[in-house]
C-alpha positions in Angstrom: 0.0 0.0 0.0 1.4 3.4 -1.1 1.4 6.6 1.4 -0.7 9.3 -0.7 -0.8 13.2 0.4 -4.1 13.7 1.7 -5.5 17.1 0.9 -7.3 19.3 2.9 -11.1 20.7 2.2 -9.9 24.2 0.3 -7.5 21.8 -1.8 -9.8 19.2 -2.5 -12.5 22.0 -3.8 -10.2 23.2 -5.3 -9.2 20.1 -7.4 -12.8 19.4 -7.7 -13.4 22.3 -9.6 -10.4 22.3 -11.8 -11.4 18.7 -12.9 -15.0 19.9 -13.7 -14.4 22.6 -15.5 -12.0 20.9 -18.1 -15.4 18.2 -18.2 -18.2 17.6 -21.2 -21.7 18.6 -20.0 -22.5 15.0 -20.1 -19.2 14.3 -18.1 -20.6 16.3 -15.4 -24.2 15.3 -15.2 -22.2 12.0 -14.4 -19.8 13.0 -11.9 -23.6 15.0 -10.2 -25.2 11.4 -10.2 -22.3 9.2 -8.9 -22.8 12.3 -6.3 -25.8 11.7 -5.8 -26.3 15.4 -6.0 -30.3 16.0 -7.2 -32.8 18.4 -7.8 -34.8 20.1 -5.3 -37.6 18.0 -4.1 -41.4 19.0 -4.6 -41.9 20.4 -1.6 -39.1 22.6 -2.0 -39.9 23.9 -5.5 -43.5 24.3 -4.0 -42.6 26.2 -1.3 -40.4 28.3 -3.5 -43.0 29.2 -6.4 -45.1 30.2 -2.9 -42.8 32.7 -1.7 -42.7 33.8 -5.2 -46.3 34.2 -6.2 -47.2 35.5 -2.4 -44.8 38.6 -3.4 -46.4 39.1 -6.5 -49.8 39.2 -5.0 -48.5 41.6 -2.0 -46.9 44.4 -4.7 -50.4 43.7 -6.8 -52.3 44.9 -4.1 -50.2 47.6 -3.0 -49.8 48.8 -6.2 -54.0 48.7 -7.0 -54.1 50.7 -3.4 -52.0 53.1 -4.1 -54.0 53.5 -7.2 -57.3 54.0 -5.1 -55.5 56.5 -3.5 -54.8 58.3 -6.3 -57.7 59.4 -6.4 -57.9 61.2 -2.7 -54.3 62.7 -3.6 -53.8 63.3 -7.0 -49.9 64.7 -6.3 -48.5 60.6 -6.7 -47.0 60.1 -10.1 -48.8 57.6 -11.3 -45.8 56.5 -15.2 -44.4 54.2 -13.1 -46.9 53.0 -10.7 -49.0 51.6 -13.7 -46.2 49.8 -15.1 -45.3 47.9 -11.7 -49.4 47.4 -11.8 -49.5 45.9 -15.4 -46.5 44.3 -15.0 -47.1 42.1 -12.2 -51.2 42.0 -13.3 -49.1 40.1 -16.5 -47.4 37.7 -14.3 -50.2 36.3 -12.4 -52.3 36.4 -15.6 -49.5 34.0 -17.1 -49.7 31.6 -14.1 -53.5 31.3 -15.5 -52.4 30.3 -19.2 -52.0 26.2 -20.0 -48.3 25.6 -19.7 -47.0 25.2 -23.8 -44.1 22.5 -22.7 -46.7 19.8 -21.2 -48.1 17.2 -24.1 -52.1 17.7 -24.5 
């Protein structure tokens, strides 16, 4: 049996990173599975595109607010208030729409 240097954690990165970088994509997918490194599970992503649409919902109703109040103070510029509105009115629209990568 041969003495080999051990390396320490930074060194070890280190080497890990070299080697992966000089690797095919499909070299690395490989190198992820023998890992066992995965994907998220679904109550991860879940929890994820919750935090994600709750913020959208909180700016769309501060933003539709603020409109309302428009109206009892006419002194808020409203250019960029109705672009956050529309904007975010857009993106919960587009959670509504049939998703074009699933088969029919």
């Amino acid at each position: 049996m041969t003495d080999q240097p051990t390396l320490d954690r930074p060194q070890m990165k280190s080497v890990a990173i070299d080697a992966l970088k000089n690797m095919s994509p499909e070299d690395r997918q490989d190198v992820a599975r023998a890992a066992q490194l995965r994907d998220p599970g679904q109550d991860a992503t879940d929890k994820i595109w919750l935090i994600v649409v709750s913020a959208f919902v909180i700016v769309f109703i501060g933003a539709f607010a603020t409109l309302a109040y428009h109206y009892a103070d006419p002194k808020i510029n409203l250019d960029k208030l109705i672009t956050v509105f529309t904007t975010v009115s857009a993106f919960l629209a587009g959670l509504l729409a049939p998703s074009p990568v699933k088969n029919k």
